[in-house]
VEXRO-762593 format. One record per residue: residue in three letters; x, y, z of N, C-alpha, C in turn. Coordinates in steps of 0.05 Angstrom, whole numbers, plus 5000, padded with zeros to 4 digits. Atoms other than C-alpha are relative to their C-alpha. Layout:
% VEXRO-762593
alaXYZXYZXYZ...
***
This chain:
% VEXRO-762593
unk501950054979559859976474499650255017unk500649714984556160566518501649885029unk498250044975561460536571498449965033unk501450044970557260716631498749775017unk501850224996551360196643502749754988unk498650215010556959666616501949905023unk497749964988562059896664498949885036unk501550034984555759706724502449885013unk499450204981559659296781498649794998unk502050194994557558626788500049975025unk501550004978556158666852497850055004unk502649884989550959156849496949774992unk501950125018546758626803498749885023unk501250154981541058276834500949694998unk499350354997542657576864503249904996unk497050025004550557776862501350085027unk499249824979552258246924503549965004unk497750024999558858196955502049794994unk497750345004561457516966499449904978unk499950195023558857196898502250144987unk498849795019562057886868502949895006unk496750144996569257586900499649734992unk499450345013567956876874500050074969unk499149955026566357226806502850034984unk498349885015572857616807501549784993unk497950255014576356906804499649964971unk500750045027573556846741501450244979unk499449805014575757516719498050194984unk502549845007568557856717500250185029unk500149774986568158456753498350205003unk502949845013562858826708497949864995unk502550105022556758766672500949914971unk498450095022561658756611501249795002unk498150234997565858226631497449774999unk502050145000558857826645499249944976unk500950055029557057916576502549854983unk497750185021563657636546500149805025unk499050324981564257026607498149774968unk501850235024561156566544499749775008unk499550375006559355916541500649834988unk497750235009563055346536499649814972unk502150175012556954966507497650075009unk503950014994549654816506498849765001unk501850235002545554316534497950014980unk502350065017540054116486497049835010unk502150144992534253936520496850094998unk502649935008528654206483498449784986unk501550225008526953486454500449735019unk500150194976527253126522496949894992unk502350085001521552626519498649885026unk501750084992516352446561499249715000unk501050274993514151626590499049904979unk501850165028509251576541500950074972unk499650055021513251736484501849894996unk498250115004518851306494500149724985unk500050315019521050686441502549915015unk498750214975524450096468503450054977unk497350045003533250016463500650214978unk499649715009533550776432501250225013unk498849774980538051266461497850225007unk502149674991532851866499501350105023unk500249964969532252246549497250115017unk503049974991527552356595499250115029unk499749844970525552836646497649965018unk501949994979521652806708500450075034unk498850024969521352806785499849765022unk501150304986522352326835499050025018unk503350054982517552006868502449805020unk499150204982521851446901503149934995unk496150044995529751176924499849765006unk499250344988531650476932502649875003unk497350125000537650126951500749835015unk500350274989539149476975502249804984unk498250165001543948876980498849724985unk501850205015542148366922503349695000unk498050265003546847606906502150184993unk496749855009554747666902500650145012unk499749814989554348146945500150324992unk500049835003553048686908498250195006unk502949714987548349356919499250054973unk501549835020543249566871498050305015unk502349794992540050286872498150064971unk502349895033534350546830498850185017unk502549824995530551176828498150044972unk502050105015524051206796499350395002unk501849735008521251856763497650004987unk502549935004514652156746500650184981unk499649835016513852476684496850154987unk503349735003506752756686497649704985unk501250245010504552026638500249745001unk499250224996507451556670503149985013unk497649994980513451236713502849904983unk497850125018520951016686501949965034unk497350014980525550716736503049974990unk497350065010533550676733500849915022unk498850194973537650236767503150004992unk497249955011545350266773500749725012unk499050114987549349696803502750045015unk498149904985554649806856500750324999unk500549704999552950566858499250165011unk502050014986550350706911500650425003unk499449734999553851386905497550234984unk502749865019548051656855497150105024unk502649824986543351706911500450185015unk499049854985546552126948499450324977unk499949735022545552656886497150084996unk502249985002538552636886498649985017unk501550054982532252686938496950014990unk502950045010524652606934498750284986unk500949815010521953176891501350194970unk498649885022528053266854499849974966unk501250055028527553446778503249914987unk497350215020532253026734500049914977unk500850205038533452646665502849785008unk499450145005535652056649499950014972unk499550075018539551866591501749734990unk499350255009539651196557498149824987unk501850115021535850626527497849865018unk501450004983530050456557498649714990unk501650255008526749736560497249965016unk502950104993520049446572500049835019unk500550234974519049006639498849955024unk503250044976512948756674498850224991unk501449835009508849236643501950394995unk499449664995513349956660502949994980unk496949915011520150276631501649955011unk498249924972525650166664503350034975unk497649985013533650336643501849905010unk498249934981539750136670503250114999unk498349824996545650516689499150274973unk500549785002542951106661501550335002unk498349824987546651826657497150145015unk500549864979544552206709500450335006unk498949685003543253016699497750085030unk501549854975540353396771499650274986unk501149705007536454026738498350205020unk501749774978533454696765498350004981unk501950025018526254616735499250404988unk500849695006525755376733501650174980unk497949915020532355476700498549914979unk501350135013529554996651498250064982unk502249895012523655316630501550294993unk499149705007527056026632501449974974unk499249975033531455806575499049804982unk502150235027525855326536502549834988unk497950285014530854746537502149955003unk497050035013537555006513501250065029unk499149924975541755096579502950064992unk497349955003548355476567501549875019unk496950164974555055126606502350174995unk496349714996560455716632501249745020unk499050054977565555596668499950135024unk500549994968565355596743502750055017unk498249944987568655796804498949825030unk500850104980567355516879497950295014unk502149834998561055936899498450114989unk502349975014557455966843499649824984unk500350285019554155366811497950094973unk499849995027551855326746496250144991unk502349735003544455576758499250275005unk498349704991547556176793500350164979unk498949905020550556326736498750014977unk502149895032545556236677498150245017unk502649824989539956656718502550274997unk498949735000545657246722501150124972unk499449995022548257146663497150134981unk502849885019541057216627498750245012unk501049794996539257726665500650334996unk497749785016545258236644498650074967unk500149885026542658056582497850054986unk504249925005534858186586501150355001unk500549734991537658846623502550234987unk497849875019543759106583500450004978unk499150055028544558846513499550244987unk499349825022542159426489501950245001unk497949814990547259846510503549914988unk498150195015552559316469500250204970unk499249855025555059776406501749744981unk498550235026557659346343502250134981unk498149915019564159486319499949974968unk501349955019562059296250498650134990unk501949825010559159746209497049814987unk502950025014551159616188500749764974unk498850205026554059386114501449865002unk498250154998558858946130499149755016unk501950234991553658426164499249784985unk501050185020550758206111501849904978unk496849965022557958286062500949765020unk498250254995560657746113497949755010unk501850264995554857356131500349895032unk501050024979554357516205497850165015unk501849854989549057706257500950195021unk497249834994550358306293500749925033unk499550064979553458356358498149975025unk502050054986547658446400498049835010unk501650275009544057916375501849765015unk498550155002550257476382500749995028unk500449984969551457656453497549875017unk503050184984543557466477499649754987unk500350365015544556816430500949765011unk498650174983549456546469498549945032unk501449974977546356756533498149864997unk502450144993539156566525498149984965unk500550065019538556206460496549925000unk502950265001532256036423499349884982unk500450355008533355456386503949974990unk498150105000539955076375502250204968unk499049875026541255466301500950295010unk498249664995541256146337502550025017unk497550064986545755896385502250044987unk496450025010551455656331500050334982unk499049625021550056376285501550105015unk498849864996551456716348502549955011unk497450044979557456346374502250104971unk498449895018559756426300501150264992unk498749755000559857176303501350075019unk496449984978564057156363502149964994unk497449975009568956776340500950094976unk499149965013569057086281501450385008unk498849754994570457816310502449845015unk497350144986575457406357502949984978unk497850065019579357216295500450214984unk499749755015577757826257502850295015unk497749794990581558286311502249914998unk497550084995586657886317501650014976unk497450055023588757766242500450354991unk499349695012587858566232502050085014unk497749954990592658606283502949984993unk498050165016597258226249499750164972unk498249865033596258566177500650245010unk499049744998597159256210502449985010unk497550104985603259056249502650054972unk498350235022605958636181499950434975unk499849835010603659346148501550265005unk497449864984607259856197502649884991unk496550135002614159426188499850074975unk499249845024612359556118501750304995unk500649655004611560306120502350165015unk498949904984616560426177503050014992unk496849945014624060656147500049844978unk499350025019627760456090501649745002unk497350325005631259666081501950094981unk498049955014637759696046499149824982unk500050265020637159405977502549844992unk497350254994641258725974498949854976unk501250075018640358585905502849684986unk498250135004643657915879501049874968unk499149975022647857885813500749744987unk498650175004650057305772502149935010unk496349954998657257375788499749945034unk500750114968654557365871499349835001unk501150245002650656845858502349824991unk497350225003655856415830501549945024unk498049904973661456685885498849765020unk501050144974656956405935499049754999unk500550355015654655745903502049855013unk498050184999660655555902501749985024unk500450144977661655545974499349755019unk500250174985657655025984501749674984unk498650155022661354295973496849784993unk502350105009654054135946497850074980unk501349885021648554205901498450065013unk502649914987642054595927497749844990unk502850155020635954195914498650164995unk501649875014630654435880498150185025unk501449964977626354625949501750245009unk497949684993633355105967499850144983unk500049785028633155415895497250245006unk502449724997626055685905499850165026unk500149814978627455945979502050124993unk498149745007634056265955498850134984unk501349735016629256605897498350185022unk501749754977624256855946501050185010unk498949884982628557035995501750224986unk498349825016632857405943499150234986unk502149795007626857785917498850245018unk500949804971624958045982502350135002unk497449894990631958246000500650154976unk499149765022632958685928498050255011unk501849885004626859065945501150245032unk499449784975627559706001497750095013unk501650124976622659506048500349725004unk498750174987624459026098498349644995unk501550305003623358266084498749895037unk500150274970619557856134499149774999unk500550365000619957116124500349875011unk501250334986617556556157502349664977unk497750175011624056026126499049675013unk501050124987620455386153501249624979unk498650295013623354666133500249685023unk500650234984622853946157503549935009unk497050014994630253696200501749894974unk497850095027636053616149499050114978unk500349875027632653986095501750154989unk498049755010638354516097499650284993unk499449694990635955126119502050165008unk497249904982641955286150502550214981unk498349905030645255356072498850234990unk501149825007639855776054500450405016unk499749794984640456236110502550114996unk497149875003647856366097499950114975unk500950025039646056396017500150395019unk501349774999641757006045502050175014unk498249804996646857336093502450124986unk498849875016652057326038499750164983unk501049715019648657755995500550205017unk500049734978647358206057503850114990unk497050015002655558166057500550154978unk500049955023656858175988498250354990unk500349824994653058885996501350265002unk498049804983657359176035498450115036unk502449964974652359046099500549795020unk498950194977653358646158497249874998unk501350234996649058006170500349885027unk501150074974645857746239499949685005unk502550245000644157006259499949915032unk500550024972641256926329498949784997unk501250354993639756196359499650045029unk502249974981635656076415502249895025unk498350104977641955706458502549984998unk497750005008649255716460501649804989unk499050285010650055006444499050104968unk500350055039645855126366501050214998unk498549745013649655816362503349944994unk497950145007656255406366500349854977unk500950275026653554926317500050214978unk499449845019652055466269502750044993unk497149885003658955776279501049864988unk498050165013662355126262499249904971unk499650145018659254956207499350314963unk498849795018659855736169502750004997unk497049974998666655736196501149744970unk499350345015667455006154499850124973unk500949825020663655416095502250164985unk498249685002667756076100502849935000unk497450034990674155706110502550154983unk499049855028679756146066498450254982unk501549765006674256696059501750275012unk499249824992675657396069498550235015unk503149924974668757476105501350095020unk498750014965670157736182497649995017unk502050244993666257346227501150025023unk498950024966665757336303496749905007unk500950184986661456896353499950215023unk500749834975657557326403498449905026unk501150164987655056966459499850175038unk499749894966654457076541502549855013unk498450054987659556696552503750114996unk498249845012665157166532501550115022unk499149904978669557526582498950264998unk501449735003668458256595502550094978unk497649805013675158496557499149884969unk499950085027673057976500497250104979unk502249845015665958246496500450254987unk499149804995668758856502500250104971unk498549925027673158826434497749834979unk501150115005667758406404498050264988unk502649755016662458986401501950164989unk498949795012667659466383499549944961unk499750125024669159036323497149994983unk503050105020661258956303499350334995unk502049855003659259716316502750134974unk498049865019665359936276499849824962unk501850145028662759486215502649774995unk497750155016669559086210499149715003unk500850194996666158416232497150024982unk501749995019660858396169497649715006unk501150164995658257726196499649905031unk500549994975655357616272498449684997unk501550155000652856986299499949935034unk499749954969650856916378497449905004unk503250074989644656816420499550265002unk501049844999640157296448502050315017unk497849824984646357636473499950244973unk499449715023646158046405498650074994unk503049895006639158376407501250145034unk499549874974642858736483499650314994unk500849705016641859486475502350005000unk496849925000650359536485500849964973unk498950225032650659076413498750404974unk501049885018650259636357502049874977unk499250065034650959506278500550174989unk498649715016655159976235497549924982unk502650045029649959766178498849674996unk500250244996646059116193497650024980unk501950025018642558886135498849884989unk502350315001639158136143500549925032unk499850124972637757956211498449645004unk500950285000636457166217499649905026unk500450094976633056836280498749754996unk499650335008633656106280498249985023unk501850074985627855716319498650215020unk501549634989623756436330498249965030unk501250064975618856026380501350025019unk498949984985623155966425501150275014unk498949684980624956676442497550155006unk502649855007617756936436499550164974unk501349835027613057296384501050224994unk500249615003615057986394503850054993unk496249834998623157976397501550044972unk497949955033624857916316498850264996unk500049695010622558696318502650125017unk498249894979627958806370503350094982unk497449915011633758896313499350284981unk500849695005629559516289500650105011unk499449774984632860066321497950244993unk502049695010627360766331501650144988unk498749815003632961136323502349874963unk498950055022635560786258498750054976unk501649895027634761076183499649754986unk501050185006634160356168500649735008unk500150354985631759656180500549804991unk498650085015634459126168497849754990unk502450225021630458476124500849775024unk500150244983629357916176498049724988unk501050254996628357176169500249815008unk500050134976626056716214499449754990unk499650325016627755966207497849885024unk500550204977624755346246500249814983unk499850285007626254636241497449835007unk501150094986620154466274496550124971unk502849975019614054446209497850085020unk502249854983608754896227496849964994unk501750045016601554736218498250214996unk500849735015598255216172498150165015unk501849734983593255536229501650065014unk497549814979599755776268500650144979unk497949835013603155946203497350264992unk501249875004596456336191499550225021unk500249874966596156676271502450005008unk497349944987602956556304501750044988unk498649885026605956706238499950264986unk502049835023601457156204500750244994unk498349795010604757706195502950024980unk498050125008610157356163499149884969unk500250305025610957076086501749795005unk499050184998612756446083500849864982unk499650095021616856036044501249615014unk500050224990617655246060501249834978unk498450325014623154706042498549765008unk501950244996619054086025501949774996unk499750225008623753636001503549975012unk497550104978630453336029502949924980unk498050035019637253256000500949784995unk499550275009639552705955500949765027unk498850184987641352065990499150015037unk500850074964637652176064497649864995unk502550174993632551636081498850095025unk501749984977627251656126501049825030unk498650164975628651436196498549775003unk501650224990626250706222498850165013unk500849974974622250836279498349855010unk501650154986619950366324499350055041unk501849924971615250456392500149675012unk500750234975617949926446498850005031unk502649884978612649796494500749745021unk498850314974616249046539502150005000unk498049984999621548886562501849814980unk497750245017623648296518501350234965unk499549865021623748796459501750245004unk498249764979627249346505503549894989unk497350124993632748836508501949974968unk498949985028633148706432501150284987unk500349655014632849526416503050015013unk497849944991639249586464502449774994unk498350175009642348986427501150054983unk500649855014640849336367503250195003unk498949804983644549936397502949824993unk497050095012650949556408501149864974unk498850135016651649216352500550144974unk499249805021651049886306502650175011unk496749864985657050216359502449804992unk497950145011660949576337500950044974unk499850055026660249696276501650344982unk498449705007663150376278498750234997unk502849714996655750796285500850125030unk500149784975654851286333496749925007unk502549975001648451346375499250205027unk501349754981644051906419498449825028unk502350054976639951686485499050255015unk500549744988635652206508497550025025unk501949974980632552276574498650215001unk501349724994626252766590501250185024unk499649804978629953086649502849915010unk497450024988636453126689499749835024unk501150164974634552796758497849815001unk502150215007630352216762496850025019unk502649984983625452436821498949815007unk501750234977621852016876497649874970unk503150135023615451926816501149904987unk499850185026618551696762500949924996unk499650355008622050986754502750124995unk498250035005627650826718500450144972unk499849845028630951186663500150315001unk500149694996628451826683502150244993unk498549744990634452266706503049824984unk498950095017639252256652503649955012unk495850084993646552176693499449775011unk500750284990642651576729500249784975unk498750165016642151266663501949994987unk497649965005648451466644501649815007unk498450244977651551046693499149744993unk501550235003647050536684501349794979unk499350115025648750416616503549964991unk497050065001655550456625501249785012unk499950274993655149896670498649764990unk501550145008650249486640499849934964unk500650085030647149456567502650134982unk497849935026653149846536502450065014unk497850004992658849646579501749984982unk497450005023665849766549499350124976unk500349775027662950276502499650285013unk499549774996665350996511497750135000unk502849774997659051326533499850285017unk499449704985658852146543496850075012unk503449894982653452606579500550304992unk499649675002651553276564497150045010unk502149944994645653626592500050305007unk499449705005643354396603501550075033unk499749914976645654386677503750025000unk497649954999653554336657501250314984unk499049685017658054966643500549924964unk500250025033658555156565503249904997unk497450105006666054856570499849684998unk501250224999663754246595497749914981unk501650125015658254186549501449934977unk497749945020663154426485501349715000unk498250184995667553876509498249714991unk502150144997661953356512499249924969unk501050005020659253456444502649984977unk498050035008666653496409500549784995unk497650324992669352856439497349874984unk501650245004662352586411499750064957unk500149925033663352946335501449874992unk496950145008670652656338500249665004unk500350274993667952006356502249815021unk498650204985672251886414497349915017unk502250144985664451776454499049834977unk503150145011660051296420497550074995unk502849964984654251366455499650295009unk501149814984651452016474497250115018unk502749934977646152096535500250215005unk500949724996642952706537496950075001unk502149875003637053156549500150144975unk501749875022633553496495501050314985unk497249895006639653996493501049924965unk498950105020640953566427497649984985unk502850025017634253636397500550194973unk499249945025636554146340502450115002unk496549815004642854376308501449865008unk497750104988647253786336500649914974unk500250105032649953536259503049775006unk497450204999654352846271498149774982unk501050135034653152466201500149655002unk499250224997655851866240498049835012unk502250084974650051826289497749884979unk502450235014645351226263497450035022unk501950104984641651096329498350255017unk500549784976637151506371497549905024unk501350154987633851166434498950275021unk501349884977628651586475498749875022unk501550064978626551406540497850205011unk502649944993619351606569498950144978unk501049815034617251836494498250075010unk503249835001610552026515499850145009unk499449794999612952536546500450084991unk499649815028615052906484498050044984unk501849925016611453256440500449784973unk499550195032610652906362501850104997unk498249865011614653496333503049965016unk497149954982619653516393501449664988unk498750224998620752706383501049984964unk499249935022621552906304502650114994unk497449815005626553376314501849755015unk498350324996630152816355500749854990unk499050235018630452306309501250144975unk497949885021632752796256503050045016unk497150074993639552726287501149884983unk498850135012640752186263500149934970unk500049905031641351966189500750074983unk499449755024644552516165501749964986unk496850165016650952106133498249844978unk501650085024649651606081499449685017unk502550224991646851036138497850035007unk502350044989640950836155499050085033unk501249894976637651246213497949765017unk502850224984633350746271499850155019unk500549904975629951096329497449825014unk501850194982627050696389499450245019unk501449854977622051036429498349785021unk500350284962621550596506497750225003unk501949924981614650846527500149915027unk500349924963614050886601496949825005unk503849984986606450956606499149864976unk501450215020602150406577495950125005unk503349925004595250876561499549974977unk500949955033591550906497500750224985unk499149755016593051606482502850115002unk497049975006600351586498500749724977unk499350075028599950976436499450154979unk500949915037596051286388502250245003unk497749785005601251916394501749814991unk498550085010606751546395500749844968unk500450265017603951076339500450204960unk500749845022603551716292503850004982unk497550035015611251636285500749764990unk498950315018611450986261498850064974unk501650015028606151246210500450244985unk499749775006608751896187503450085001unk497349965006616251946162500550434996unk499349765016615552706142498750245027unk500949834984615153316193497850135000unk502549935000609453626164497049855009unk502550195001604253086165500949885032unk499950104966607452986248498750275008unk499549724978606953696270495250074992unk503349975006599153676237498349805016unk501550114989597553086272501249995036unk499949914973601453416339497850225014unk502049764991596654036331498049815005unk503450004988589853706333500249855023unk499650174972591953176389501650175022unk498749814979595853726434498350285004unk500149635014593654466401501750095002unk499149795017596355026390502850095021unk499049904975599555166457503549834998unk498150184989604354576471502149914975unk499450095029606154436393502350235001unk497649795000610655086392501250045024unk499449934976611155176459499750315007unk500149674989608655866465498850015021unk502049994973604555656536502650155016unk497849964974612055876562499750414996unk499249675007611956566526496750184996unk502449965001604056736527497949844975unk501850155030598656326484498750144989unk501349925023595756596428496650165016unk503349924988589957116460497850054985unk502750015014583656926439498449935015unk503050074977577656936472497949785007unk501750234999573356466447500849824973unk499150275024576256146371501649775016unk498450234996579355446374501450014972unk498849955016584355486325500249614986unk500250245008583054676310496949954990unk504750034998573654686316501250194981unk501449835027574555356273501950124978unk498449955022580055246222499750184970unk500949875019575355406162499950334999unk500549715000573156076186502550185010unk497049885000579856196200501850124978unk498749945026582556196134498350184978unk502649785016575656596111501350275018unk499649694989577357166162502550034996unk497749925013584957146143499650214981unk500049925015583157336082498150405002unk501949774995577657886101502850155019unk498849884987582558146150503050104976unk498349935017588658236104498650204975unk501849825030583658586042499150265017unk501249714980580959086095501750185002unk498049874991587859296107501850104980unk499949965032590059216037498950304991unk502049805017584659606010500450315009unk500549724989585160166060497850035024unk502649974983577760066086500150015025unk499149934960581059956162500450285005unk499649734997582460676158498050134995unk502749835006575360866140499250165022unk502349934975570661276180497949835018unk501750174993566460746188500349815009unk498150254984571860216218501450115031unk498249864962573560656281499749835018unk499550124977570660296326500849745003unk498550294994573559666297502750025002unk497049884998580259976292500350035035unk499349914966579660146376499649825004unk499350284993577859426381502449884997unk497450145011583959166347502250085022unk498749814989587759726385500149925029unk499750094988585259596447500749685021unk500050314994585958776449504149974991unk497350114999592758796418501950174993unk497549845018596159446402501649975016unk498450024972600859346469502049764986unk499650285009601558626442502050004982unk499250025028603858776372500750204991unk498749725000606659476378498850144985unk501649895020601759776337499550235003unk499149724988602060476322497550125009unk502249884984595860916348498950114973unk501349905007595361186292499349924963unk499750145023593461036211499649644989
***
């Protein structure tokens, strides 16, 4: 773009001056540039508004005019009827609301308006009733022949404010808009160019040019972003040397026979992948992705023993000290009589124990590490670290599995990143995408699907917690998991999980050993908590969401959530994978709280969907993108204008274009500069991207 004229103030613009220019900056427009990217949301369509005399009877229309007259008055029952009556140049149409009186208040004599709805015949004229109700600027109206863009707003500038400035930026600037695209590459992808696509949005003229140009928006939107991602995914290529960790019959065996199990067929082909990547000397980066209990956990160790087996040290970072314990215990269980050396790196360590702890890792004698984010510290060094594994990656953010790349190291080590939490394929294509992926589909002999049933009364409440005791009699274990620790003034009963704690210890599951764990107790007290409930001296375990992955008690049948609709699908997935994991029968009761329609149909998707994938697909389109991983905590996915749900298709079309560009080389052309400074400047910061190549 010609920097200057772009760079204008919006202030100086006509019909902006100072004070709109401070209601803009809320918006985050400042320029004339920023004006041109504020987009719209949508588009009214009112270039086939009809006219009195062409209206047919009980047909949805609409119909514009002005009014001529207001009425409102106290009719039987006591109710109020209003009606206003418009002029549409051929004739009159009245509308009438009942008990509405609020509608007149939105309109006065002269004002131009539409009504939309069905319009009937009576006593000779039109009339409608309850009618929608749009208040238009007739001048706006005509300026954009119909189509009326919809931005968003701020308090001081309303929405005719804002088309008139908006269109006028782009009568008086567009051409000053440069197209990172080269000429040939328009018609090669089958968009219009930027200029175009910019005044399309703005001040469309007709509904087709509208969607072309919203389409070349979001397709540069998605275009920068996935180039970001193959140059990124291509740097990590290009940048030092991975150790090759190549794996032999004779290793292979060795380590088999570790487990006291057979790998199913779903672990066979992630231990090939993963074992193909890791021979090769450039660094693996895989996306390890599996539904709960699939047995990632085996795989992941599979992979660090090779590292081992090497002669290389092996990493595995978990997102909390409770699933980094869980790990521990169940390698330690693995490794038992190995001659592996193996240490547990955590924050909760003393200073003398951290102390001898790093010694032991940078000096190479500890070949196997497993901790939280305590071992990505700059103090933590690796004599020779040579698979770095980061269990539930969301959770720490996008950017930190580059953080076991040292600058100053002659090499990097092969990282892969697990999650229990099935990803749906436009994340694993964006919040992935830099990542190959390899996915356990299928589940190991002898686990069934969980019951799950959504109780919504109390008489069924009472049965579910009857339920409950009568599988603890029977020698089951079971989970209760509150959304929060404290119950708070708002929200009822159940809430605050030591309140039901108590509760239940007096009440529905008196005389049954019921523990508590939650994130607000020390890691001794938690430790303790979770022990007494492996060893089955608790029963019952009430907890927060602390127990949502990585807790593995084979005994645990039951798992009762209170206020489910507060949980995500995936989150209440991972929950019920708790249980199960032995050879009974898993049941999970989810107590809804809130009796809306869209906290059933969620909830209703787990009664209809046993398998993580087919939840976490129908968590994306009913949540998005945001809340499903939880990256709203660690930044969402920056995009300007795609919806990663509306424009899936062209998502998986510009993947592809974006990866071949980068492939091929062509990103490095002469003729991609200024899409390369796009990329650069939207996300090289983002995605550490080098400056240069």
């Amino acid at each position: 773009m010609d920097e200057l004229p772009l760079q204008t103030p919006a202030r100086f613009l006509p019909g902006v001056g100072p004070v709109r220019a401070e209601c803009l900056a809320r918006l985050g427009i400042e320029t004339v540039e920023d004006l041109l990217w504020h987009l719209p949301r949508d588009l009214v369509d009112l270039s086939e508004v009809r006219r009195v005399g062409e209206l047919e009877p009980e047909i949805l229309q609409t119909v514009r005019g002005e009014v001529v007259e207001l009425d409102d008055r106290r009719i039987s029952g006591g109710r109020r009827m209003s009606s206003v009556t418009i002029d549409s140049g051929d004739g009159f149409l009245k509308a009438t609301w009942f008990n509405q009186s609020w509608v007149l208040g939105r309109v006065q004599h002269g004002s131009a308006v539409l009504f939309s709805g069905k319009p009937k015949r009576r006593a000779g004229r039109w009339e409608m009733t309850h009618p929608r109700l749009q208040v238009i600027d007739a001048d706006d109206l005509e300026a954009h022949g119909g189509l009326l863009p919809k931005y968003a707003l701020t308090d001081g500038v309303t929405m005719e404010a804002m088309r008139r400035i908006t269109r006028d930026v782009a009568d008086r600037f567009i051409e000053h808009v440069s197209d990172p695209l080269p000429e040939s590459w328009l018609k090669r992808f089958d968009v219009v160019g930027l200029s175009d696509a910019l005044a399309g949005v703005h001040r469309p003229d007709s509904v087709e040019a509208y969607h072309a140009a919203r389409r070349r928006l979001i397709f540069d939107d998605l275009l920068e972003f996935l180039l970001g991602l193959a140059l990124r995914r291509r740097a990590w290529r290009a940048s030092g040397r991975a150790p090759r960790l190549p794996v032999t019959a004779k290793i292979d065996s060795r380590i088999r026979r570790r487990f006291p199990f057979e790998l199913t067929s779903g672990q066979d082909r992630a231990v090939e992948e993963i074992a193909a990547d890791m021979a090769r000397d450039h660094a693996m980066h895989r996306l390890l992705q599996a539904d709960v209990g699939a047995g990632k956990t085996a795989v992941a160790l599979y992979a660090m023993l090779v590292a081992v087996a090497a002669g290389h040290q092996a990493v595995l970072m978990a997102p909390t000290e409770l699933l980094a314990r869980q790990h521990w215990q169940t390698i330690e269980e693995l490794l038992r009589g190995s001659r592996v050396e193996r240490v547990l790196l955590t924050g909760n360590l003393t200073a003398a124990q951290r102390r001898k702890t790093l010694e032991r890792i940078s000096s190479g004698e500890d070949l196997l590490v497993v901790g939280t984010h305590a071992v990505i510290q700059q103090d933590v060094e690796f004599k020779s670290l040579g698979l770095a594994v980061i269990d539930e990656q969301h959770k720490f953010g996008v950017m930190q599995r580059s953080q076991f790349a040292r600058d100053d190291a002659s090499q990097t080590p092969h990282v892969l990143v697990m999650t229990a939490t099935p990803i749906p394929r436009s994340l694993c294509l964006t919040q992935f995408g830099d990542l190959d992926v390899t996915t356990i589909d299928d589940l190991p002999p002898g686990r069934q699907p969980v019951v799950t049933s959504v109780v919504r009364d109390k008489t069924t409440r009472d049965k579910a917690w009857q339920f409950v005791r009568e599988q603890v009699l029977a020698g089951r274990q079971a989970f209760v998991v509150c959304p929060r620790i404290d119950a708070g003034e708002e929200t009822g009963e159940g809430m605050g999980v030591e309140q039901t704690c108590q509760r239940l210890r007096e009440n529905e599951l008196s005389g049954v050993a019921v523990g508590l764990v939650h994130g607000r107790l020390d890691v001794d007290d938690k430790t303790r908590a979770m022990q007494e409930f492996r060893d089955g001296a608790t029963r019952v375990l009430v907890a927060t969401t602390v127990v949502e992955v990585g807790v593995d008690v084979p005994n645990a049948t039951v798992m009762v959530v209170y206020q489910a609709e507060r949980f995500g699908l995936s989150q209440l997935h991972q929950l019920r994978g708790r249980i199960g994991r032995g050879s009974y029968q898993g049941y999970c009761f989810l107590l809804a709280g809130r009796q809306d329609e869209s906290a059933a149909t969620r909830l209703d998707v787990l009664d209809e969907h046993t398998d993580g994938f087919s939840v976490a697909e129908a968590d994306f389109l009913l949540r998005g993108p945001g809340d499903v991983l939880g990256v709203r905590q660690h930044g969402e996915l920056p995009l300007r204008v795609a919806d990663l749900i509306v424009d899936r298709d062209l998502l998986e079309e510009t993947r592809t274009i974006a990866f071949d560009l980068v492939q091929s080389g062509e990103i490095d052309g002469e003729s991609a500069e200024r899409l390369r400074d796009r990329v650069l400047e939207r996300f090289g910061e983002l995605m550490e991207l080098p400056r240069t190549g």
